[in-house]
N, C-alpha and C positions, 0 to 999 in steps of 0.2 A: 430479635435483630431484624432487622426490616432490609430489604434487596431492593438493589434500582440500575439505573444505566447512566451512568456520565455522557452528558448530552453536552457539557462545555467545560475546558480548563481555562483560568486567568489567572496568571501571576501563580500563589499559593491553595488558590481554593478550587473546589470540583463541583462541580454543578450536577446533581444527581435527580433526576425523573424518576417515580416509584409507579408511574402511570395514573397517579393523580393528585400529586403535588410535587413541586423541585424541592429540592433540599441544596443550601451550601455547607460546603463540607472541608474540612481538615483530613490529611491521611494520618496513619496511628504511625508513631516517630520508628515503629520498626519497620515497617513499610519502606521506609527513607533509606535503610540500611539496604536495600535489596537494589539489586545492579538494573532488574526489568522494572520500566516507568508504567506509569495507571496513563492509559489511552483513551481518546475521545472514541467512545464505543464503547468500554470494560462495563461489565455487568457484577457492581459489587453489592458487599453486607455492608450497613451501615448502624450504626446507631448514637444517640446524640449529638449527630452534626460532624462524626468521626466515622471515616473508613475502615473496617475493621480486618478488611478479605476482599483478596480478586479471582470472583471464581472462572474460570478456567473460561480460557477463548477459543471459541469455531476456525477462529481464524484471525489476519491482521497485517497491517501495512506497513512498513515501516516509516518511510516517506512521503506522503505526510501520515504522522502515525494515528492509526484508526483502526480498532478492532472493532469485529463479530458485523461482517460488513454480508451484505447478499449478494450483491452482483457492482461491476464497478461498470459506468455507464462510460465509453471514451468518447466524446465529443470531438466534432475536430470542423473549422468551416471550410465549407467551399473555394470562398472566394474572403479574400480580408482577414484575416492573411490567407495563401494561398494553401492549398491540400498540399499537406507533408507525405507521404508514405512514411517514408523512411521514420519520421517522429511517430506514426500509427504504430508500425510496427513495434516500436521499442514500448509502447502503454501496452500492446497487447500479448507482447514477453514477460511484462511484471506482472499483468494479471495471473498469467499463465504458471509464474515462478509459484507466485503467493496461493496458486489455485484455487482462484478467485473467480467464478464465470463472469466473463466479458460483454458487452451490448456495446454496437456500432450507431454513434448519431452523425450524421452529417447536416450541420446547422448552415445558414444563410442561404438558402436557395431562391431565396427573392432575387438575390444579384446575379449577373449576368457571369456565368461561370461557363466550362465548358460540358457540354452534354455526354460527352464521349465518355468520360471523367464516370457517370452511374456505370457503364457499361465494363468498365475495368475495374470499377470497386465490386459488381456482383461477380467479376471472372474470378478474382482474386481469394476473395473474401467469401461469399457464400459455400464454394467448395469446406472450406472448413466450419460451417455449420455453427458461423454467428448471425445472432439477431442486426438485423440493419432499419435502421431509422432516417428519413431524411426532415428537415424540420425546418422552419424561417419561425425564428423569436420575433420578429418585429411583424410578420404579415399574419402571424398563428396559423400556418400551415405544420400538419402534419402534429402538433401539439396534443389532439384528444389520442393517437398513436404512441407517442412519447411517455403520455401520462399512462397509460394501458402496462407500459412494463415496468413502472414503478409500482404499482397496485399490491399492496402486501407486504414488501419488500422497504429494508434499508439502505440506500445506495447511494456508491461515492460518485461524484461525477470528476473525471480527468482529462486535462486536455492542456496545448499549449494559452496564456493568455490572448485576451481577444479573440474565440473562438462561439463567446455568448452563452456559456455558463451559467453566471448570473441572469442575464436577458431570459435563460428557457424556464427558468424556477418564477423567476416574476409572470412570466406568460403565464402559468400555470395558476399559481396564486399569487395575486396582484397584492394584496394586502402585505405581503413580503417586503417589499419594495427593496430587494437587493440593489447595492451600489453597482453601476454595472461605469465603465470607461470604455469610449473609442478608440477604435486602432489608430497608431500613429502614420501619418501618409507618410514620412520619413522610410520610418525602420520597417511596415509594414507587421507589425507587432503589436500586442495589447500590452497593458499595466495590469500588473496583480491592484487586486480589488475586493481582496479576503485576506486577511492578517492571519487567520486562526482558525481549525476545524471547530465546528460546531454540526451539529443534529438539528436537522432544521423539519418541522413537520408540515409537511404540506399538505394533506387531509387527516382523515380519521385513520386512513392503514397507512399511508404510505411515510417515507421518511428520505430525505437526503441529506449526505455528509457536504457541505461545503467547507471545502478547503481551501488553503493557499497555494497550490499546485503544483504540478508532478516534474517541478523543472527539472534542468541538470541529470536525469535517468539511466545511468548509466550501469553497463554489467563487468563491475572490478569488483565482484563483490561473491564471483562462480568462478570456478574451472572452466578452460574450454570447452574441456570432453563432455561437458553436460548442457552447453547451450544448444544444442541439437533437441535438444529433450523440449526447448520452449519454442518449437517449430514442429507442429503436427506432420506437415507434408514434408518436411524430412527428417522427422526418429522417425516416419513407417520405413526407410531404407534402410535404417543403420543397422542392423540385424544381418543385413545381407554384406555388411563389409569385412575384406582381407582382415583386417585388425580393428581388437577392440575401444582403442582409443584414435581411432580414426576422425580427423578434425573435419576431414571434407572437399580438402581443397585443392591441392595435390595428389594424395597419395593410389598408391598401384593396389588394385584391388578393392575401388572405395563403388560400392553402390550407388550412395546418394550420386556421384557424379555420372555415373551410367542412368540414372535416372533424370539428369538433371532438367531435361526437357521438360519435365511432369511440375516444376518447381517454380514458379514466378521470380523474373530475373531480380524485384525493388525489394522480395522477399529475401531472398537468397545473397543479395547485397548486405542486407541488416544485420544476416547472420554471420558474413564475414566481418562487418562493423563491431559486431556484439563477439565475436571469438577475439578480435585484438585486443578489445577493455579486457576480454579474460585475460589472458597472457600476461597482461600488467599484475593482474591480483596474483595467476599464478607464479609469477618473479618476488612478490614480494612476500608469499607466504613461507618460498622457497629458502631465504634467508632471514626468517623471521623467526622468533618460538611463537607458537600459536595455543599452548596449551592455557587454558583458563580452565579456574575452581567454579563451580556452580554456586552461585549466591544462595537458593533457595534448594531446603527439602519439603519435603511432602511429609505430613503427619497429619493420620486422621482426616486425610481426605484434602488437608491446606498444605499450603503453601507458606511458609516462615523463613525466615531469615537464616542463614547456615554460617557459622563463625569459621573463619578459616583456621586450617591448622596452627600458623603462625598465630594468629591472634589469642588459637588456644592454649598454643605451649606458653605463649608469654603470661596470660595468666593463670597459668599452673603455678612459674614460675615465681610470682607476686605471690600466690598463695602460700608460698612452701618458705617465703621469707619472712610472712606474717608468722607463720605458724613457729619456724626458728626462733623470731625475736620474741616471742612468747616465754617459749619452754627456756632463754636464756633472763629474762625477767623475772619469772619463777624461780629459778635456780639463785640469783641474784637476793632474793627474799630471803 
């Protein structure tokens, strides 16, 4: 059986790399039966043009979905459209969720942005010991740096549209010639300009996921009590709080807020932002049943498809009427 990496989905078929020929591929019809989807990333068996097995992921995304990823690179421009925090912040919560190491690009620096703007991204930012990149697609500034932490590595790049995505991959290798669109002077926004994850290789080591992007990001999908936990500079307080489910915000006896000085206020705002999407998930889980059957067991090291009980007492039950109108046909002889 021969192993490869899905490098593109369309429609039914999978695009499988062996690292020296594609293969298009069918998945095997039990496959289908299984609740967990084959990812642009999954590193499967294949043979004859059939998916046989997903063996097992490092890791994965689920929006846009992409496994066994290195590092997620967040993009974001300076100027056109203008610096989000608040949008930074929440790419660098789902990195954190997904425990994904994160890289800081700031693209467009050819435009006249505000200078101040590096100085409050190294206060912020550096403290917590991510890579920062600054970069202009269109003047190749800062480009041979960019390409430096792609080197070896798989990686997704994420950001709002119109931030030059496509623009930094064409800088890099031109022969790409990714579709790229201008921001609109209207809305001050880009156009999606990727329909679909693909694995795009852009030398001999390196690789990037182009996607259609990380819109709509939102956390109704945790608990309060644990979005603290995708903020470094404040789970090093919660330790120190009156109670263990201490949200942060209010409450007597709360560390983080005796600390709060130590905390950047566009930071500490996202994580109020991101504990009210919690609240939503935790009301609806509240009145919700949440209990689900596991589609898949493990044998022999795979993964196959797990019949649910109900599906198996029913065919118990088929069997045990076969087997009656049997022994009554016999009897009938």
């Amino acid at each position: 059986m021969e192993k490869g990496q899905i490098y593109k989905i369309h429609s039914d078929f999978y695009y499988v790399d062996d690292g020296q020929n594609t293969h298009e591929c069918k998945i095997r019809e039990i496959l289908k039966k299984q609740k967990e989807k084959i990812l642009v990333g999954d590193f499967v068996e294949f043979e004859n043009g059939v998916i046989k097995n997903i063996i097992q992921r490092k890791n994965f995304i689920k929006r846009p979905s992409v496994a066994n990823i290195d590092q997620i690179i967040i993009v974001s421009a300076l100027k056109e459209p203008d610096l989000e925090l608040h949008q930074l912040n929440r790419y660098i919560a789902l990195a954190k969720y997904y425990k994904v190491p994160a890289v800081l690009c700031f693209n467009k620096e050819d435009l006249k942005w505000d200078k101040h703007l590096k100085e409050k991204i190294k206060k912020i930012y550096e403290p917590l010991h991510y890579k920062i990149v600054y970069t202009s697609a269109t003047e190749h500034k800062g480009i041979k740096n960019f390409e430096k932490l792609l080197e070896g590595k798989t990686s997704v790049l994420c950001g709002n549209s119109g931030v030059g995505k496509s623009s930094l991959i064409n800088a890099i290798n031109p022969e790409l010639n990714l579709r790229t669109k201008q921001v609109s002077e209207k809305t001050q926004r880009g156009t999606h300009t990727t329909r679909h994850c693909e694995i795009i290789k852009i030398n001999d080591t390196s690789r990037i996921v182009d996607t259609p992007g990380f819109s709509n990001v939102k956390f109704d999908f945790i608990l309060p009590a644990d979005v603290d936990l995708l903020f470094d500079e404040i789970a090093q307080f919660r330790s120190g709080c009156k109670y263990a489910d201490c949200l942060h915000i209010r409450e007597d006896g709360c560390n983080v807020l005796e600390n709060i000085d130590k905390i950047d206020e566009t930071r500490y705002e996202s994580y109020l932002e991101f504990v009210k999407e919690a609240e939503i998930y935790k009301e609806k889980v509240k009145y919700e049943g949440r209990k689900e059957e596991n589609s898949k067991k493990l044998v022999h090291n795979k993964h196959i498809a797990k019949i649910s009980e109900k599906k198996r007492q029913s065919a118990r039950n088929t069997l045990k009427q076969r087997i009656y109108k049997d022994i009554e046909n016999n009897e009938d002889e």
